[in-house]
C-alpha positions in Angstrom: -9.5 36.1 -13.2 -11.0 37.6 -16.1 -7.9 38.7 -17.7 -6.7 35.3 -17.4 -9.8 33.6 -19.0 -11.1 36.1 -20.8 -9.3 38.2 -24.6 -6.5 35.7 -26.0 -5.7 33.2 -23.2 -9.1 32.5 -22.6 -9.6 31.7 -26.8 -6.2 30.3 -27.1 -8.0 27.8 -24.3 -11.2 27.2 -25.9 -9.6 26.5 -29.6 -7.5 24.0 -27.6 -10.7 22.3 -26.3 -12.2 22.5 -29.6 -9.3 20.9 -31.6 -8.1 18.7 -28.9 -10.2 17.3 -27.1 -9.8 13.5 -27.4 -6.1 14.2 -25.4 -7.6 16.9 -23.0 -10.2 14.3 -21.3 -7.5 10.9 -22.0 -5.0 13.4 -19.7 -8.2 13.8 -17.4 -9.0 10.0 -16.6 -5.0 9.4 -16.5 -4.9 12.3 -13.7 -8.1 10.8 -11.8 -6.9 7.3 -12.0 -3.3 8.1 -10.3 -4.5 10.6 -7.7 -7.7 7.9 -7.1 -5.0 5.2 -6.1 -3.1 7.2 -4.4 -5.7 8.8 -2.6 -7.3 5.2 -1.9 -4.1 4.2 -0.3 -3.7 7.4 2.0 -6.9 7.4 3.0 -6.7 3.7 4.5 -3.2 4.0 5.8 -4.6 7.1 7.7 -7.8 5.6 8.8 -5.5 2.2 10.2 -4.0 4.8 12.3 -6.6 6.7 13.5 -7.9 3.1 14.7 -4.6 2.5 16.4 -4.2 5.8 18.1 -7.4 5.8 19.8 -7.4 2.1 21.1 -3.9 2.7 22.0 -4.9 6.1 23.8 -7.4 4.8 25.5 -5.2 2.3 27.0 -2.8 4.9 28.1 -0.2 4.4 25.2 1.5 1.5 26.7 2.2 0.3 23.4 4.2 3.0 22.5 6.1 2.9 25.8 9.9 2.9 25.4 10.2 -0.1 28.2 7.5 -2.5 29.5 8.4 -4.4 32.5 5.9 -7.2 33.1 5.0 -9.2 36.6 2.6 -11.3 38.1 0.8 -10.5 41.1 -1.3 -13.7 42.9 -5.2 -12.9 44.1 -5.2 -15.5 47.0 -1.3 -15.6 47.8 1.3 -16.9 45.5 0.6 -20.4 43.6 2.3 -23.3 43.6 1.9 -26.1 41.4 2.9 -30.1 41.7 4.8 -28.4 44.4 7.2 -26.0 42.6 6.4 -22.2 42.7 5.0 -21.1 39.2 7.0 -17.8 38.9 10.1 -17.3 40.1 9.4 -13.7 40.8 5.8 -11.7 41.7 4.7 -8.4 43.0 2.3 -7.1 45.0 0.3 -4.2 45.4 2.5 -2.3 48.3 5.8 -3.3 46.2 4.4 -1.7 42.9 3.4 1.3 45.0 6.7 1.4 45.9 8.2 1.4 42.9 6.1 4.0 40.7 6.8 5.8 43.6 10.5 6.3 43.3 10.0 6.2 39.7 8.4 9.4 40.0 11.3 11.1 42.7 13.5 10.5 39.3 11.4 12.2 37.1 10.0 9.2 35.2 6.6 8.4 34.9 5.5 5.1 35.0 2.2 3.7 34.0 0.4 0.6 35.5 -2.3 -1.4 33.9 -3.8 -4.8 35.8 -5.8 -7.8 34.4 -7.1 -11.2 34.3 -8.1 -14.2 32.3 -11.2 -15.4 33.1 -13.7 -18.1 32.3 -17.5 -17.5 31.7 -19.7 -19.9 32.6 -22.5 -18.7 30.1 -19.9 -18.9 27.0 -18.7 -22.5 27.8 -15.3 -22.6 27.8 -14.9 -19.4 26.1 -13.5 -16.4 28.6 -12.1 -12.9 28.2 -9.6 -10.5 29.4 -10.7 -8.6 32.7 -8.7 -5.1 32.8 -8.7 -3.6 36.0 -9.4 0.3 35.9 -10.9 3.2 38.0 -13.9 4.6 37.3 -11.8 7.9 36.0 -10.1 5.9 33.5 -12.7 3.9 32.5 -14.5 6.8 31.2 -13.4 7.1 27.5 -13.5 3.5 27.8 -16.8 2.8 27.6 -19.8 2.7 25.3 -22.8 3.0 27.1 -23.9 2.5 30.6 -21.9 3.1 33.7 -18.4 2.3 34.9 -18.2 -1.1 37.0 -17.7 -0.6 40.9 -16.8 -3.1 43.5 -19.1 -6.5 41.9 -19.6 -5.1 38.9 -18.4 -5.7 34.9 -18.8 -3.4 31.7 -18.6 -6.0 29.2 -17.1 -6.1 25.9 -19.8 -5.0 23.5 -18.7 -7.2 21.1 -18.6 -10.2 23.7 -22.2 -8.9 25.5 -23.7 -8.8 21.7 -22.6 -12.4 21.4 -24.1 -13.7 24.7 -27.0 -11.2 24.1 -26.1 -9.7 27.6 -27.8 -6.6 28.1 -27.2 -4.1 31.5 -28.0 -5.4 34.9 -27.6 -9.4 33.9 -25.1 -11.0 35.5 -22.1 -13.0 34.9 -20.5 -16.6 36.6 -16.8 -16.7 36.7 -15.9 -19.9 37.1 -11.6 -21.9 37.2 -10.4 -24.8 35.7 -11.0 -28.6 37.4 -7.2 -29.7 37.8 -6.4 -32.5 40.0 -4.8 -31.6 43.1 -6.2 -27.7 43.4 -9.3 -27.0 45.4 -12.6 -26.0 43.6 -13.3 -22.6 42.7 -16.1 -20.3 44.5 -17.8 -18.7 41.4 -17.7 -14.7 41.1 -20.6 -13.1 40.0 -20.7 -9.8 38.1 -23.1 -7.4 37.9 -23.5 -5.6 34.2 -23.1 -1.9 34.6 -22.7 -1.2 31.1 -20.6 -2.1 27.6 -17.2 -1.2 27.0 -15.8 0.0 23.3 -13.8 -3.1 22.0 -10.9 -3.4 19.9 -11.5 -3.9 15.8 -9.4 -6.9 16.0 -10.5 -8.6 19.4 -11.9 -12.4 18.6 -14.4 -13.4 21.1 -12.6 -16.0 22.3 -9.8 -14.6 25.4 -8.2 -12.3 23.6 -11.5 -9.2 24.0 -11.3 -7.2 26.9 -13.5 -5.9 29.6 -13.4 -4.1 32.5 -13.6 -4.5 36.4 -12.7 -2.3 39.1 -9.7 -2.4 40.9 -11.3 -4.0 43.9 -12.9 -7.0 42.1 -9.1 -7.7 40.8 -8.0 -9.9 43.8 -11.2 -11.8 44.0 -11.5 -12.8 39.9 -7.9 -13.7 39.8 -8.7 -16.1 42.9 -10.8 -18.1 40.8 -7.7 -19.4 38.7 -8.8 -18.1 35.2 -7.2 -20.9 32.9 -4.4 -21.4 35.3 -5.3 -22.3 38.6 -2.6 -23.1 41.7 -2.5 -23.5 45.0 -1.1 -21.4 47.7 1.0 -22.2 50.7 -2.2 -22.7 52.7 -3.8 -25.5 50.5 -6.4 -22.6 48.9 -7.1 -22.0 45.6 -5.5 -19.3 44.0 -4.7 -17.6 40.5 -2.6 -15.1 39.0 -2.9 -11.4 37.6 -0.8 -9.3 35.0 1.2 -6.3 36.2 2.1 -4.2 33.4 4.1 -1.1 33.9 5.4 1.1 30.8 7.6 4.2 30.4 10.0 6.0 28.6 13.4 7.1 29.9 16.1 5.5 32.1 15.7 2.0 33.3 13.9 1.7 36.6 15.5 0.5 39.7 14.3 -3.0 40.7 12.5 -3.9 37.1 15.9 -4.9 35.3 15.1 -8.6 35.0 11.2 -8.3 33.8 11.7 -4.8 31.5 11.7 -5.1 27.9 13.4 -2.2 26.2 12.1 -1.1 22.6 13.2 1.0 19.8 11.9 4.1 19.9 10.1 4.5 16.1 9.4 7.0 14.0 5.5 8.0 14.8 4.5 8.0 11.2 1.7 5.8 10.3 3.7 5.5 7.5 6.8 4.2 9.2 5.5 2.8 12.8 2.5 1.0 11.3 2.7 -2.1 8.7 1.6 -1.5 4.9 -1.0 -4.3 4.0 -1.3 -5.4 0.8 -3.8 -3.3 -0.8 -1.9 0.0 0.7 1.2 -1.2 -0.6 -0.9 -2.2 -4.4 -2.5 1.4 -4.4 0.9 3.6 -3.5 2.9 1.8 -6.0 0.6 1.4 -8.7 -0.1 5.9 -7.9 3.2 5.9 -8.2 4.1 4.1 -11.7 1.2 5.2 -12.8 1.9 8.8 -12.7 5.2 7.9 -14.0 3.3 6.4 -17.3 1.1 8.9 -17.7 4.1 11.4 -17.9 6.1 8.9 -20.1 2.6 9.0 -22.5 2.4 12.6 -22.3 6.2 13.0 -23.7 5.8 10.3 -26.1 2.7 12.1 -27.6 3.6 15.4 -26.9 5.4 16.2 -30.4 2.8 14.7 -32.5 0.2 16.6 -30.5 2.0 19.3 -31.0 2.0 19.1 -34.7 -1.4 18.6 -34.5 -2.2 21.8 -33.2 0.3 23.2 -35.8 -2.6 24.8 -38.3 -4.6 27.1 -35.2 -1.3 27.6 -33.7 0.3 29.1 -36.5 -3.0 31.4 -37.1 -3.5 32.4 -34.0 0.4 33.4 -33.9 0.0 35.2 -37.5 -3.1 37.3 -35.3 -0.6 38.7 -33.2 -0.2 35.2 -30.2 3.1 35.5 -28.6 4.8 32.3 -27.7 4.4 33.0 -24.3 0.4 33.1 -24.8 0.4 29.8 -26.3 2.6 28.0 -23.4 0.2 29.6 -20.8 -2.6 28.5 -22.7 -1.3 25.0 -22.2 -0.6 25.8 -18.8 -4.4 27.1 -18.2 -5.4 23.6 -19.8 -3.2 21.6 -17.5 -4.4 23.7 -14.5 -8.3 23.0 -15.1 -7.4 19.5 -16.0 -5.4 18.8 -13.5 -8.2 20.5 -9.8 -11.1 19.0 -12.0 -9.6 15.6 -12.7 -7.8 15.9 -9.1 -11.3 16.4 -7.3 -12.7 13.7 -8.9 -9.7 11.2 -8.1 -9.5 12.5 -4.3 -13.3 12.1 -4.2 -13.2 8.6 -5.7 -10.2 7.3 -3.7 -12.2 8.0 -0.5 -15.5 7.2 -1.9 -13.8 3.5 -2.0 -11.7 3.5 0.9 -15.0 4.4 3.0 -17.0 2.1 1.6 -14.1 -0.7 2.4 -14.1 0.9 5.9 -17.6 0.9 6.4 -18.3 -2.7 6.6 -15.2 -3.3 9.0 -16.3 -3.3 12.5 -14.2 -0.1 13.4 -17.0 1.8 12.2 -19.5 1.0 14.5 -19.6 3.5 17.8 -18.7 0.7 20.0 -15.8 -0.2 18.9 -12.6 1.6 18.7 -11.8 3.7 15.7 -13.2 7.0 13.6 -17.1 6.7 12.2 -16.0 7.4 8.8 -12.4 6.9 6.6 -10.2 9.5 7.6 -8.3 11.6 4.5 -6.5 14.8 6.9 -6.9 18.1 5.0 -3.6 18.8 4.5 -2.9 15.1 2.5 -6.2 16.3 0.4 -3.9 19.4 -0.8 -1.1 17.6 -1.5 -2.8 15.2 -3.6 -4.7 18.0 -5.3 -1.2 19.5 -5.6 0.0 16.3 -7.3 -3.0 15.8 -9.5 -2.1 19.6 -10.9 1.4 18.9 -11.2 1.0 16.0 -13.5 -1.9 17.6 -15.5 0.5 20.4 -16.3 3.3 18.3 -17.4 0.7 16.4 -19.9 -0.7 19.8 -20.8 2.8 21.8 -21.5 4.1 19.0 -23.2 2.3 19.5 -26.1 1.7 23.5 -25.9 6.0 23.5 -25.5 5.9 21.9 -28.7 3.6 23.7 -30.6 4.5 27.2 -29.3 7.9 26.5 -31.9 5.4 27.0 -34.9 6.4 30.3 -37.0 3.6 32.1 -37.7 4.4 31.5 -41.2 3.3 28.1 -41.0 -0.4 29.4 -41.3 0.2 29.7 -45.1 1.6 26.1 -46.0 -0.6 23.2 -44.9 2.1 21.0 -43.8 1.1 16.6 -44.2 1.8 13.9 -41.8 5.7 14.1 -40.3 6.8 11.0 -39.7 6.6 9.6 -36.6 10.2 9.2 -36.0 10.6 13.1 -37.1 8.0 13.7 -34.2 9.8 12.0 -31.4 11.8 14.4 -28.8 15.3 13.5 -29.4 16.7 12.6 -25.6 20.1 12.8 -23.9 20.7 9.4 -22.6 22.5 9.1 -19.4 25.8 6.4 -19.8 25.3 3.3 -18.1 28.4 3.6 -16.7 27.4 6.7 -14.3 23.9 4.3 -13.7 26.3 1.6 -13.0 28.1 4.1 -10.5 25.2 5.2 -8.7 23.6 1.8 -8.5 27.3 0.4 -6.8 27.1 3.7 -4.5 23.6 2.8 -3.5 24.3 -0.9 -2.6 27.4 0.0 -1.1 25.4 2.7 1.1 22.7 0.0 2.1 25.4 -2.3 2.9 26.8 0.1 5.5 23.0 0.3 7.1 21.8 -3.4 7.0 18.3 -3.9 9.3 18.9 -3.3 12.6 18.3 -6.4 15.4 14.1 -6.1 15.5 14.4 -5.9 11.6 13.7 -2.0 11.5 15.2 -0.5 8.0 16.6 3.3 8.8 15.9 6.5 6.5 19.8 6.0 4.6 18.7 2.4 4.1 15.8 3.3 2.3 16.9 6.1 0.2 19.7 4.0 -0.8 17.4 1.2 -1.7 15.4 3.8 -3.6 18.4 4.5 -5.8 19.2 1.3 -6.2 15.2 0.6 -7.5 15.6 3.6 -9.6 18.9 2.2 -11.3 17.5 -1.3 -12.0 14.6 0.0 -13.5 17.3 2.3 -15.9 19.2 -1.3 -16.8 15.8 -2.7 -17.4 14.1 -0.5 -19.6 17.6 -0.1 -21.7 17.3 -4.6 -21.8 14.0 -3.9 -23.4 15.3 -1.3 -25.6 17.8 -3.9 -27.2 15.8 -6.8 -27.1 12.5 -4.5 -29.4 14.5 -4.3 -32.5 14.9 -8.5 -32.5 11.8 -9.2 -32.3 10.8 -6.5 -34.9 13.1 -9.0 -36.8 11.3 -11.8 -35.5 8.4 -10.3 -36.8 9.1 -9.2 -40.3 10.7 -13.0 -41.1 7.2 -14.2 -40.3 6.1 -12.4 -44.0 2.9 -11.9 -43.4 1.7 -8.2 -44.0 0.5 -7.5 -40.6 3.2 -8.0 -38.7 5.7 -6.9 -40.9 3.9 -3.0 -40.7 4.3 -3.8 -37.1 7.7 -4.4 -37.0 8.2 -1.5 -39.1 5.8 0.2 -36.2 8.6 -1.3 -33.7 11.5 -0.1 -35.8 10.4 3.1 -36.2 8.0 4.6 -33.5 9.5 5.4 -30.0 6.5 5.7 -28.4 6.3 1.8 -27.8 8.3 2.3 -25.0 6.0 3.7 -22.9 4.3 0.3 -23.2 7.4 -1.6 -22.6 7.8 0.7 -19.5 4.4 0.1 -18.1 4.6 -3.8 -18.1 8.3 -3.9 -16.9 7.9 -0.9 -13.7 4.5 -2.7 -12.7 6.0 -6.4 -13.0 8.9 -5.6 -11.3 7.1 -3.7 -8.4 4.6 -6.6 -8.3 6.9 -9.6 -8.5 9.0 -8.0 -5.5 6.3 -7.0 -3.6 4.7 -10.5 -4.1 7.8 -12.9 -2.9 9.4 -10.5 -0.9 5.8 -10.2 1.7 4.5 -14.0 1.1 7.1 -16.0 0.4 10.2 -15.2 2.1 8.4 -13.3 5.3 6.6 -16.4 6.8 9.9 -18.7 5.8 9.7 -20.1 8.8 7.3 -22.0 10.4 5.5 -20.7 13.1 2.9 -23.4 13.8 3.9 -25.2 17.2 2.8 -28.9 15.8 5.0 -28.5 13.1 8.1 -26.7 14.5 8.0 -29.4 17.1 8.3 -32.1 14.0 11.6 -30.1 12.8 9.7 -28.4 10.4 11.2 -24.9 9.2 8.9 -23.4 6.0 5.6 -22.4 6.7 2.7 -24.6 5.0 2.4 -23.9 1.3 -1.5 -23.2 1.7 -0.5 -20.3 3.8 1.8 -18.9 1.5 -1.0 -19.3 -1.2 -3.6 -17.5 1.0 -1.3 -14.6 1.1 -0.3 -14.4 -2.5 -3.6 -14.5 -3.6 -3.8 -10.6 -2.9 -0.8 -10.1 -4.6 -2.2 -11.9 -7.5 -5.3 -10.6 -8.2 -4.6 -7.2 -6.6 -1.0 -7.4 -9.4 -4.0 -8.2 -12.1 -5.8 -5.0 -11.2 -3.1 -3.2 -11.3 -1.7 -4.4 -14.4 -5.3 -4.2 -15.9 -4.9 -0.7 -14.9 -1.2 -0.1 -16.6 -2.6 -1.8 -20.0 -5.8 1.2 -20.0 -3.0 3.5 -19.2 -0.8 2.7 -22.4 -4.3 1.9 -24.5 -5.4 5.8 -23.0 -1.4 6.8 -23.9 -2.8 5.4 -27.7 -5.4 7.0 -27.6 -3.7 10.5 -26.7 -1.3 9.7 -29.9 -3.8 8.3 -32.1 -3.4 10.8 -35.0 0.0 8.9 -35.8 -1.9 5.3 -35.4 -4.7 6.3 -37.9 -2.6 7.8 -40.2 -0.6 4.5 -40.9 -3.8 2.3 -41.0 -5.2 4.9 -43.2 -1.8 4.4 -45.4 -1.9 0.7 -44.8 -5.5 0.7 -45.8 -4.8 2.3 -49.2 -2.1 -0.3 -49.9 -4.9 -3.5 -49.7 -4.6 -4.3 -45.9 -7.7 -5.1 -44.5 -9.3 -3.9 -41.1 -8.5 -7.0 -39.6 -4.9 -6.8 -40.6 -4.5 -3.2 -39.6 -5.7 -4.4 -36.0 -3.4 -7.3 -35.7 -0.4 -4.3 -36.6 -2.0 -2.4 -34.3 -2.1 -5.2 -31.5 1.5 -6.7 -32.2 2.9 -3.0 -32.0 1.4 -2.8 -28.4 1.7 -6.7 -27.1 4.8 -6.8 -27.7 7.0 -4.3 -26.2 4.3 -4.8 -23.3 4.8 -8.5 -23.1 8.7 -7.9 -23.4 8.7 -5.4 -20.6 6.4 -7.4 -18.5 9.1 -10.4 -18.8 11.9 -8.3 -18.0 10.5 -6.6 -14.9 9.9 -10.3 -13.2 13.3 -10.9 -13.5 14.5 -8.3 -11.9 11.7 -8.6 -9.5 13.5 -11.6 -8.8 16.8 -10.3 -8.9 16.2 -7.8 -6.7 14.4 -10.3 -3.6 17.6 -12.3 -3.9 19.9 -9.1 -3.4 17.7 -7.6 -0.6 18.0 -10.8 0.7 21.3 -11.1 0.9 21.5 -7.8 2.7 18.9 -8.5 5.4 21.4 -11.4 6.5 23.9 -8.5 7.3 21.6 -7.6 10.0 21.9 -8.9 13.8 18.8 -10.0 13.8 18.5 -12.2 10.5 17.5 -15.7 10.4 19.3 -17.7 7.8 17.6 -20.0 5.9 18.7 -23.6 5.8 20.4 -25.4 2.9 18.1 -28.1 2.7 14.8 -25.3 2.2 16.4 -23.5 -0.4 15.0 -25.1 -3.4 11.4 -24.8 -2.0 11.7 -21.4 -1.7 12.9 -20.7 -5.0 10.4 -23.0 -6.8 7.4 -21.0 -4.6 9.0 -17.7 -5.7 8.9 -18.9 -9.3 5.3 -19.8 -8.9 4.6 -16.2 -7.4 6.1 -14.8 -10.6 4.3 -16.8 -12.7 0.8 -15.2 -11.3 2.6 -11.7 -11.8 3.0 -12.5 -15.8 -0.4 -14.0 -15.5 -1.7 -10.7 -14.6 0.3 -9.0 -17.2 -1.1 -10.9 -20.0 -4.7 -9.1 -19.1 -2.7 -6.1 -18.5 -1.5 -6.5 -22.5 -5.2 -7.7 -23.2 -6.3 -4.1 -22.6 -4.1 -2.3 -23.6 -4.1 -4.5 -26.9 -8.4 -3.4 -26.9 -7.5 0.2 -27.1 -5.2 -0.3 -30.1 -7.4 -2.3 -32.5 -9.7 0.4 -31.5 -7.5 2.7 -33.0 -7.2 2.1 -37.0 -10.5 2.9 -38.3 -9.7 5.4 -40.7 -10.1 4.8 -44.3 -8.1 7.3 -45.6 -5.9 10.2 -44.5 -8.7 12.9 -44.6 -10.7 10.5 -42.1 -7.7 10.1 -40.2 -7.3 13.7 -39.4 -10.7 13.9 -38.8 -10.9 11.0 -36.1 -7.6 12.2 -34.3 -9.2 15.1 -32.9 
């Protein structure tokens, strides 16, 4: 370790802190603020699933079950009701038996859970879900106390909280008055303790406790919330049957099984992205892609700023190899310490979120704290030193080209254009080509009939994303140079050094890129999730009155994440292009130093400064709604290839384009704060009076 900090590397790395500083610790908070989202987003899709996995474990996986066959079973004989028999087929214990039975001579193993609704009488008309469950199973079920026995209940502890229940009170189950069915004998219940409950159980029939096997027949008696009568004239009510498994169908369950899709077990797959997951991975993602783009962009001038020690220390004997792992020593410190501090932030956040969710608390179902698994902690360190060493070899790959000669002849400000990386553009007729392939690919693999998108699918859609953004940032490229034009008709000195800024400085296409990649990711996002998912109605009321659009208030309550969670983000792409600034700021001060000498003012250097950063920002944040939009109305178009797709009608079509419009409009909303900051860091950026200061205030 010593002979890699230590002799030459280790002063190579130190001159390069001394002289560079300003574009060491900008590389630094662009690392952390990446590997933060995307640590953020991890860490809550990760902590969802731990939730899932243990409520769904406790519950014997059911959920995941290939096929679920579903019966009722009657507690006082089967029910009848204005004379007609309510289900047309039921089960009882003996027949089930029977049938898990001869499930198991196949080989397949077939799971049965039990339960009732019931009424409380101490909650009103409020009730709960009664899950039937030996005391073996009910073990990892509960929370504290014992588990019920014959007369007994462990309540929900979410539902006991709420009626301030505590152990050894007692419960009154009591059945709906309907005309024509006998009165109800109430069931009392014993408390023998509290049972975990699920994060998202609402105390209102949909929490669940538990009950032994033997009460099952006698609560189900009482009716619940659907009482009948049996072929005696008694009261009676019904019970759920549920059986899961995976395999072959089982004999005797064709009519009542539901068969499933077997899904990928990723959280990342079999689990829905919310909206903040889905904010924090994209904006991780286009965020590192900035931070790269700024990196390139200021690499050249960085390295020409580094010419003067580079060239001495290669006239003392440097090699060109010391001063490209002298970068890549940089990059590496950089890149753990800025990677800690992002990983440690991301979580920080995400378990401060989780913390006040009821998932934390012992008694319900879920991990005490956010979950971030170790090996996801190394690849985002991994990340976090990946980027750092692009942004640090950048400039060190630049700057190990200096001749050692170059020592001996102070060499002035290049111009900017001289300093740009020339680049081998790709023709838009091979992007054209791949983009065709793509869709053609995607085409071939529309959704399948539950709506589920396979692994071609997506990689082809990727491509496609990949390609549009090509087309876009290449629209942006030729619309820059009209309004530089635009600009320098205007007349007025400011803006015409900024259109010369625009004519002649590359580097404003890392702004351009910023506004378009987030807008476009955003604007997608936005109507893709909020306004064309809940197209339909789903409301009974209003589907009964031939409504088919869901209400516009909850299409606003959903895009009011988008929009102010698309503000942060873009908030966060404008500090990313004013930090990309801030890393090429020796070019910046240089022209305000030059502009200054020519009878500009400060005020007119920062309006240059501004309009060279608004503008390709603004123009990029314009383009990428569009083909946001363009690219919900093509995905569209290819979800109605699938056999599952529901069209929508003729007559709601202009609705749901004048919502979408209106979910763009608080994208570009967003992206005018987004220019706002970045617009900060640029007037911050001309305070040089002269060239002397200027080299002075770029390090």
């Amino acid at each position: 370790m010593r002979g890699i900090f230590g002799g030459l590397n280790g002063a190579l790395v130190r001159e390069q802190w001394r002289a560079q500083r300003r574009y060491t610790l900008t590389a630094g908070v662009m690392v952390a603020l990446a590997t933060g989202l995307a640590t953020f987003a991890v860490a809550s899709v990760m902590t969802q699933a731990a939730v899932a996995s243990d409520a769904n474990t406790a519950y014997a996986g059911a959920a995941d079950a290939e096929n679920i066959a579903t019966l009722p079973g009657w507690g006082n004989g089967v029910g009848y009701l204005h004379g007609e028999q309510l289900y047309d087929r039921s089960a009882t214990s003996e027949e089930i038996d029977a049938i898990v039975a001869d499930a198991a001579a196949q080989g397949i193993d077939v799971s049965v859970s039990q339960g009732s609704y019931a009424i409380v009488a101490e909650s009103g008309d409020r009730g709960m879900y009664l899950a039937a469950v030996d005391p073996e199973s009910a073990a990892p079920l509960m929370y504290e106390g014992e588990a019920p026995g014959p007369g007994e209940v462990a309540l929900a502890s979410l539902y006991a909280r709420d009626l301030a229940l505590g152990i050894g009170d007692t419960i009154t189950l009591v059945g709906r008055d309907l005309e024509g069915i006998p009165d109800a004998d109430p069931v009392t219940l014993t408390v023998s303790g509290f049972a975990k409950t699920l994060a998202f159980d609402a105390v209102d029939y949909d929490v669940t406790s538990l009950i032994s096997p033997d009460s099952l027949a006698d609560v189900a008696a009482v009716g619940g919330i659907l009482p009948a009568v049996n072929e005696r004239g008694e009261r009676t009510g019904s019970y759920d049957i549920v059986l899961a498994w995976d395999g072959p169908m089982v004999a005797g369950l064709e009519d009542v099984t539901t068969t499933w899709e077997r899904s990928d077990t990723s959280p990342w797959l079999s689990s829905s992205l919310g909206a903040g997951e889905m904010l924090s991975l994209m904006g991780a993602g286009l965020l590192a892609i900035v931070a790269v783009g700024a990196a390139i962009a200021a690499g050249r001038s960085q390295g020409e700023a580094r010419t003067q020690w580079v060239a001495t220390a290669r006239a003392l004997g440097a090699t060109r190899r010391d001063i490209v792992v002298a970068g890549a020593l940089e990059g590496l410190v950089v890149g753990v310490i800025a990677g800690a501090i992002g990983v440690a932030a991301g979580w920080g956040v995400e378990a401060w979120i989780y913390s006040a969710q009821p998932a934390s608390r012992p008694d319900v179902y879920g991990p005490a704290l956010a979950v971030l698994p170790l090996g996801y902690v190394a690849a985002l360190l991994g990340l976090a030193i990946i980027l750092a060493l692009v942004i640090g070899l950048v400039p060190a790959l630049w700057a190990s080209r200096v001749e050692p000669s170059a020592a001996l002849s102070p060499r002035g400000a290049t111009h900017q254009r001289d300093a740009e990386p020339r680049s081998r553009r790709v023709p838009l007729a091979w992007l054209g080509g791949i983009g065709a392939l793509g869709l053609a690919v995607a085409a071939g693999n529309p959704p399948s009939t539950t709506g589920g998108i396979d692994a071609i699918a997506v990689g082809a859609w990727i491509a496609v994303a990949v390609v549009a953004a090509a087309f876009g940032v290449v629209a942006v490229r030729a619309l820059l140079p009209h309004a530089s034009a635009a600009l320098a008709r205007t007349g007025r000195p400011a803006l015409v050094l900024a259109s010369h800024a625009l004519g002649h400085r590359t580097g404003s296409l890392t702004a351009a890129a910023t506004g378009l990649l987030l807008s476009a990711g955003l604007t997608f996002g936005a109507v893709e999730t909020t306004v064309m998912a809940p197209v339909r109605a789903y409301d009974d009321d209003l589907m009964a009155a031939g409504a088919t659009l869901a209400t516009w208030d909850l299409v606003v309550d959903a895009l009011l994440v988008w929009w102010l969670g698309g503000a942060l983000l873009l908030m966060a792409g404008g500090f990313m292009v004013g930090l990309a600034e801030w890393m090429g700021r020796g070019a910046a001060l240089r022209e305000a130093a030059t502009a200054g000498a020519l009878g500009l003012d400060r005020h007119g250097r920062q309006i240059a400064a501004i309009a060279r950063v608004a503008v390709p920002m603004s123009l990029g944040v314009i383009v990428g709604v569009a083909l946001g939009l363009l690219g919900v109305a093509v995905f569209e178009v290819w979800e109605q290839l699938g056999a599952g797709a529901s069209t929508i009608l003729a007559r709601d079509l202009p609705v749901v384009i004048l919502r979408a419009l209106i979910a763009a409009l608080g994208i570009v909303a967003g992206g005018a704060a987004g220019v706002g900051i970045a617009s900060l860091f640029a007037a911050r950026g001309v305070d040089a009076r002269s060239p002397q200061e200027a080299q002075r205030l770029a390090r």
